[in-house]
C-alpha positions in Angstrom: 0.0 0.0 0.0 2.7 2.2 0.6 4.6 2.1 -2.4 1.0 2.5 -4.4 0.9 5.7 -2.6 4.4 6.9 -2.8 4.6 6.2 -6.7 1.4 8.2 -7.0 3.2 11.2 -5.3 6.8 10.7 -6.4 6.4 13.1 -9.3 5.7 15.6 -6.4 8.6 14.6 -4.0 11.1 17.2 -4.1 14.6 16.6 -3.5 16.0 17.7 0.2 19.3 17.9 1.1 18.5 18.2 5.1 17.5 14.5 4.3 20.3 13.3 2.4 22.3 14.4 6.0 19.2 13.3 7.9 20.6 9.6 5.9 24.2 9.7 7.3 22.3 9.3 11.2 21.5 5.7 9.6 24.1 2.7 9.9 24.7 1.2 6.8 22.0 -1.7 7.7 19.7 0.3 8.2 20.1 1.9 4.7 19.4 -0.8 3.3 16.6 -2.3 5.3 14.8 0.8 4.5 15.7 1.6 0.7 14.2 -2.1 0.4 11.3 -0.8 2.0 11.0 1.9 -0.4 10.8 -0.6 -3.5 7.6 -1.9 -1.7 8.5 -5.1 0.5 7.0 -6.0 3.3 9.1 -7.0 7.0 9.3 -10.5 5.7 10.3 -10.2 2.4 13.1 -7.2 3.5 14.4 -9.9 5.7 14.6 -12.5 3.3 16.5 -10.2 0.9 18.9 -9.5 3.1 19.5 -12.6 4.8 17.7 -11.7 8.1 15.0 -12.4 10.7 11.8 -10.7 10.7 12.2 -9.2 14.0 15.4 -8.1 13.4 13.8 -6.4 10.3 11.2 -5.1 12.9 13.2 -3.8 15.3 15.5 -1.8 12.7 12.3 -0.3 11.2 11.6 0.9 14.8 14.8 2.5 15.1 14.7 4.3 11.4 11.3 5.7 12.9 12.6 7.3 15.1 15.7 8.6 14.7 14.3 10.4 11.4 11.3 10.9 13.6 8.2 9.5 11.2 5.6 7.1 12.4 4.4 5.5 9.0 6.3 3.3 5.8 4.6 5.8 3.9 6.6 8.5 5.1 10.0 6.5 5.2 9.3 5.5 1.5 9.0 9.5 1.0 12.4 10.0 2.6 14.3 7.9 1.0 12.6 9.2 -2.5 13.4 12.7 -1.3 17.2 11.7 -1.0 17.3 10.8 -4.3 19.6 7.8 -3.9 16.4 5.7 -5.6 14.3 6.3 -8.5 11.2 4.5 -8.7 11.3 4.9 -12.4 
């Protein structure tokens, strides 16, 4: 659902340099774990991807939250569409 959203918006997602920095707070997992997320898999499917368990999956999604301080996969999708390091062209 998420990603349905976020493509219908992306044409409108401008690109923000105060979230490219906002990116460096990440460790490199969690990068990743959520720039899967933005191509549209779920907790399980992120975890299989990289090799992971669900919870760990989970629990880094928790910690993304809130260090960039948003509360929905909607709005991380956004972020990491903002930063410009994905396309979903």
């Amino acid at each position: 659902m998420a990603i349905l959203n976020s493509s219908k918006e992306y044409e409108t997602i401008q690109y923000d340099k105060k979230n490219v920095e906002r990116l460096k707070t990440l460790t490199k997992r969690e990068q990743e774990i959520l720039f899967v997320f933005a191509f549209g898999k779920l907790s399980k499917e992120t975890g299989d991807v990289l090799n992971i368990a669900t919870s760990t999956v989970e629990k880094h999604k928790q910690n993304i939250k809130e260090k960039l301080n948003l509360k929905t996969i909607g709005e991380l999708v956004n972020f990491a569409l903002s930063t410009k390091t994905i396309s979903m062209d």
